[in-house]
N, C-alpha and C positions, 0 to 999 in steps of 0.2 A: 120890183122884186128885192126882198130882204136879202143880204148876203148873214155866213155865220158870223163876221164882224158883228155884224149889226144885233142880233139874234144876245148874242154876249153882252152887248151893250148894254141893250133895254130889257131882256128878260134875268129876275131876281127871283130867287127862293127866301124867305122871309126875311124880306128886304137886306137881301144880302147878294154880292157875285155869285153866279153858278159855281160848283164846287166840278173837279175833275168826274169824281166818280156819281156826278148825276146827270153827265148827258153822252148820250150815245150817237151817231148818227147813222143814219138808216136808208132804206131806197124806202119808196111810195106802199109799197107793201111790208114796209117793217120788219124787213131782212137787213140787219146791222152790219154796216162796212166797217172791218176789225182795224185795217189798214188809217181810215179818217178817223175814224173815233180816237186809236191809240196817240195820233198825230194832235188832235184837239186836246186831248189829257194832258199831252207834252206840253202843250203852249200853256196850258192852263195850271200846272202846279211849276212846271216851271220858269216860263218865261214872265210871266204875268206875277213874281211874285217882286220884279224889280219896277214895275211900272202898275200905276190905276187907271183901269177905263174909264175912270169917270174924267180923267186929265185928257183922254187921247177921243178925237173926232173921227178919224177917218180907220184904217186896216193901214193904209200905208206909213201914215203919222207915229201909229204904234209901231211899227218894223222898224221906223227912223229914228222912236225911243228905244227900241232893243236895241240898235244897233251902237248907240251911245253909250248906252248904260250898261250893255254886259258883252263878256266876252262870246258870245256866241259865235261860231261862223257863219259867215256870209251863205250858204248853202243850207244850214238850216233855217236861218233867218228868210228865204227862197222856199223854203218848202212853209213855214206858219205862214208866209202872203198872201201865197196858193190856197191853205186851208179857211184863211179870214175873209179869201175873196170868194168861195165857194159860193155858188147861191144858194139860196135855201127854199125852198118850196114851202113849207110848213113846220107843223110845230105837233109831237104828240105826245101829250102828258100821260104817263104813266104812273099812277101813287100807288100801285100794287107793285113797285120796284124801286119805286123813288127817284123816277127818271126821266129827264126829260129829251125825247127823241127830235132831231134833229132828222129833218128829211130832204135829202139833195138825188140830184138826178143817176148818178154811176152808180 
């Protein structure tokens, strides 16, 4: 099972990192959880603009790179682990929004 790490890692929009405002994450029926999306957005414009996935292997590796490299606190750095380790069930492209869904189990 993928986690969203991973999901981040190897999924690219023309050949490029996913962008904050293109992925959403959702339950199995495509009801968007506001709370992990808004939480992924966070990691994704802002934590990730001091570190590249393409440098980092694991969800924890990248937390050990935030943690060097920016002043974040330790508790939000606890809440992106939580969101990197999330698993991921799937995956639903939407090109009628430009977005790609992210589907975990809460």
């Amino acid at each position: 099972m993928s986690t969203i790490f991973d999901v981040l890692k190897t999924v690219s929009v023309n050949h490029q990192e996913v962008e904050s405002h293109q992925v959403v994450v959702t339950n199995a029926q495509g009801k968007p959880n506001s709370l992990l999306t808004d939480l992924l957005r966070d990691l994704i414009d802002n934590a990730l603009l001091f570190v590249s996935l393409a440098d980092i292997n694991s969800a924890a590796n990248l937390i050990t790179q935030l943690k060097t490299h920016t002043p974040l606190p330790d508790d939000v750095l606890a809440e992106y682990g939580k969101i990197l380790s999330e698993p991921c069930d799937g995956l639903n492209f939407a090109p009628q929004k430009g977005q790609i869904e992210l589907i975990v189990r809460r």
